[in-house]
Each structure stands twice: as C-alpha cells, then as structure tokens.
N, C-alpha and C positions, 0 to 999 in steps of 0.2 A: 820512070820517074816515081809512081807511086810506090813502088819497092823501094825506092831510097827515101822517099817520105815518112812510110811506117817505119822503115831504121830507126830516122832520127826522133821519129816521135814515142817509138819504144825505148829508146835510148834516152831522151829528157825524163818519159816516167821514170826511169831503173834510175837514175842520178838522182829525183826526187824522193825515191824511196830511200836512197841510201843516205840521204837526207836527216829523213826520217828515224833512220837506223843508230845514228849520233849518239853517243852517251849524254851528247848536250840537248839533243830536242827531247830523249826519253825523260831526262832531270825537269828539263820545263813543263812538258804533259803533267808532273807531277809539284813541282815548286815553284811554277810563275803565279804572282800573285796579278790576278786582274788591276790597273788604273781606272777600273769607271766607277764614278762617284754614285754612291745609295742616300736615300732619302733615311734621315732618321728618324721612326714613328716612335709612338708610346704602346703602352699593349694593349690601347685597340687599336691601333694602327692607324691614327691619325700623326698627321705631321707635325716635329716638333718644331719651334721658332724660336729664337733670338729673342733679346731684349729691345735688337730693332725690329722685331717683326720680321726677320729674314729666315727662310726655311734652313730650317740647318743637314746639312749632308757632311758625307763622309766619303773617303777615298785614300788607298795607298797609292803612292806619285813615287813609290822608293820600292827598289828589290835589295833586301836585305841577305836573299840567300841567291846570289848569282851562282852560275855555272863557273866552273874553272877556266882559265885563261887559257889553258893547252886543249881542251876539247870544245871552245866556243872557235876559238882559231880552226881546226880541221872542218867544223861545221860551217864555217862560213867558207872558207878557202872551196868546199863542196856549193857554196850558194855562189859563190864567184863564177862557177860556167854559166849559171844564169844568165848575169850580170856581162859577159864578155862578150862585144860586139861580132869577135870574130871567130867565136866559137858556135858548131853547126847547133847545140842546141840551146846556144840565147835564145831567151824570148825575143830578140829582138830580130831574129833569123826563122821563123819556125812561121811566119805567115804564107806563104807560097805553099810549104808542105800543108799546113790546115788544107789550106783550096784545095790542094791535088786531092786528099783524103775525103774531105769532108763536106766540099763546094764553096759556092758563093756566103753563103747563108754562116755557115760555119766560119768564115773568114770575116764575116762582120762580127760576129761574137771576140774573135780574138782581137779585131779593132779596136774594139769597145772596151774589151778587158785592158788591153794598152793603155789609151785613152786615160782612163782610173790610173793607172799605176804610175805612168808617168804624172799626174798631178800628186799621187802619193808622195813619188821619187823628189820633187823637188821643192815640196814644202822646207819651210827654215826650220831647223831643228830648234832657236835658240840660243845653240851651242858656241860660247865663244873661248875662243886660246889663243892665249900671246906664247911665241916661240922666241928664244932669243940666241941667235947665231955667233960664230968665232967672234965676229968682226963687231960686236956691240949693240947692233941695228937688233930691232925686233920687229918681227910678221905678228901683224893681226889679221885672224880670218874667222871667219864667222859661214856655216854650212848649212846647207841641204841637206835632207837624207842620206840621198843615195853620195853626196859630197862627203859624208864623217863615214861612211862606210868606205869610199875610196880613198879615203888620206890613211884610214888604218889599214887596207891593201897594202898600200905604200908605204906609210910609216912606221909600220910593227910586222907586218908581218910577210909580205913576198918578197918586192924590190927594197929595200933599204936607201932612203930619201932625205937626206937631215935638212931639206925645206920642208919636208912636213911634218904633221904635228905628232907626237907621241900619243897615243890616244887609251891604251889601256890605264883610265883611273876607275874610282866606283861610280862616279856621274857620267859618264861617259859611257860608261857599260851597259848602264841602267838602260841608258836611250839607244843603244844597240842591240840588245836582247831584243827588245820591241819592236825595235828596225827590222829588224832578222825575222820575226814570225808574221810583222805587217807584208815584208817582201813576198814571204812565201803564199799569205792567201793569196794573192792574184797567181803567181808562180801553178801552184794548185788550180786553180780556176783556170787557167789554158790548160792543164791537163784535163781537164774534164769536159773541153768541148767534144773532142771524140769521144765515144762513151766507153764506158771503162767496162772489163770483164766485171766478172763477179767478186773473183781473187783479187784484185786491186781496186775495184767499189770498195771493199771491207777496211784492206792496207789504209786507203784515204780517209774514209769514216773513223777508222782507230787514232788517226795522229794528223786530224784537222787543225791546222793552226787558227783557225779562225775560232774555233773553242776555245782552243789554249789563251787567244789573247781576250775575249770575254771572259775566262772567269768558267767557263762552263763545260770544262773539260771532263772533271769526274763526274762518272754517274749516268752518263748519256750515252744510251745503248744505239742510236739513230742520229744522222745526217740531219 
C-alpha cells in the first residue's frame, strides 16, 4: 500500500507542477494584479481621509490584462483532476495515502486543509446569469466558487451543456483567474504535508500561488 501511496502522491506533485508549467500561470506570476485594498498616506505617511472623515484606500477589483481563453482552458482542464472526485489524485481521494505515508498527525493537517477549502469552495461568488433557452423560458442561477468553475467545465469547455451558462465574458474571467490560484493555494498546501525534496521545495517556492495572489510575487527570493 505505501508504494501505491507514494505513486499517487508523486503523481498529484508532477500534475501540480505541470500546473505550474502553463503559459497561463507563467503570465499570472507575472501580470496578475493583486485585489487587496492599500491605505492611502501622504509623504509622511499619515493616512489620508475624506470629507467625511473616512480613511481613504485603494484597490484594483478588475484584471485588465487577462490570460488568453485557449491557455486558461488547458490550465484549468490540468486543475480539473484536482477537482474530480473519481480521479486517484483529487484532493478529495489522497487522504488514506497521506496516513499510509505520513500517519495520523499528517492526516489531520490534510483534514484541516480540507476543512478551509471546502468553505473557500462554496462561498457565493456573487455572480449572476440569466440563460435563455429554444423554448422562451429563462434559467437564473446564481454560484459558488467551485459552482462558476463547474458550469464552465460544462459549458465552455469539456461536456457541451446548453442548460448551462456560457461563462467565458471579461467579469467572469476576472473571478476565475482568482478562483484558479485561490484553488491552488490549498491544492499546494496538501502537497506540502509530506515534505518536499529540495528540487521541488524550490519548484513550489518559485510559482506559489499564494504570492501570486497577494501581490507579492516579484522580488521574493524565500517562502
């Protein structure tokens, strides 16, 4: 069993890296602009305020330089074994192998990373679309995360669905880019319960989505 444990858990890293490998995560390491709001000071760096007295900040909420539609597709279509229940290395399958490899101890860390991801997965995105079918009637639906990631599965890009929604606009996008590298921190974080060589410590450290989505990508020699 523990020989087919480290298969599949060599096998979820090398998916991760080739992940990693994407024209589209290379582009994002490099042109995702962070959404978290900065305080705006003066040059002493006191904070500045409104006319009501309210701190004023700042924040990009919009990617103006997405990735292309044909290399965010194979990148994701790569994050879909994740994502597939009955694929040996979902996350949602890889808890038995952790124990065999790694014990008890090690199998609560990936509970826990679960735990997180799954409240990640099913927050409302917001996002809502009206579809309007042959026969007149129109579907409203309104998603989840990990829901506006399955209906583009489904409706753009593997099974071909016309109950669901078309999903590649620029608002749409925007909140998918983001979907896509919030999936992968945790994604990342079950690969790092086992502890990584040297060679793949590095690989991870170079193309942490967790930088990428702070903002804090360039420049940062260290984890």
């Amino acid at each position: 069993m523990s020989k087919n444990s480290e298969r599949i858990l060599s096998k979820y890293r090398n998916l991760l890296q080739d992940v990693f490998n994407t024209r589209t995560y290379q582009y994002l390491k490099e042109k995702y602009i962070s959404n978290r709001f900065e305080i705006v000071r003066d040059k002493k760096s006191n904070s500045i305020k409104n006319e009501k007295g309210h701190i004023v900040s700042r924040g990009t909420l919009f990617q103006t330089n997405l990735p292309d539609t044909e290399g965010l597709s194979y990148a994701l279509s790569l994050l879909r074994q994740f994502l597939l229940e009955k694929d040996e290395v979902s996350i949602y399958n890889l808890g038995e192998n952790i124990r065999e490899i790694g014990g008890e101890e090690k199998y609560q860390d990936y509970l826990n990373i679960m735990q997180k991801f799954s409240s990640i997965m099913n927050t409302f995105t917001g996002a809502h679309f009206n579809i309007k079918k042959e026969n007149g009637s129109v579907i409203s639906k309104h998603f989840t995360k990990i829901e506006l990631i399955r209906e583009l599965y489904y409706g753009d890009m593997v099974h071909r669905d016309d109950d669901k929604v078309p999903i590649f606009d620029i608002l749409s996008m925007n909140k998918i880019v983001t979907y896509f590298l919030e999936f992968l921190i945790y994604i990342c974080r079950i690969a790092h319960i086992i502890p990584l060589n040297k060679e793949e410590s590095k690989i991870y450290c170079e193309n942490c989505p967790e930088r990428i989505l702070s903002g804090n990508c360039k420049g940062m020699r260290q984890c």
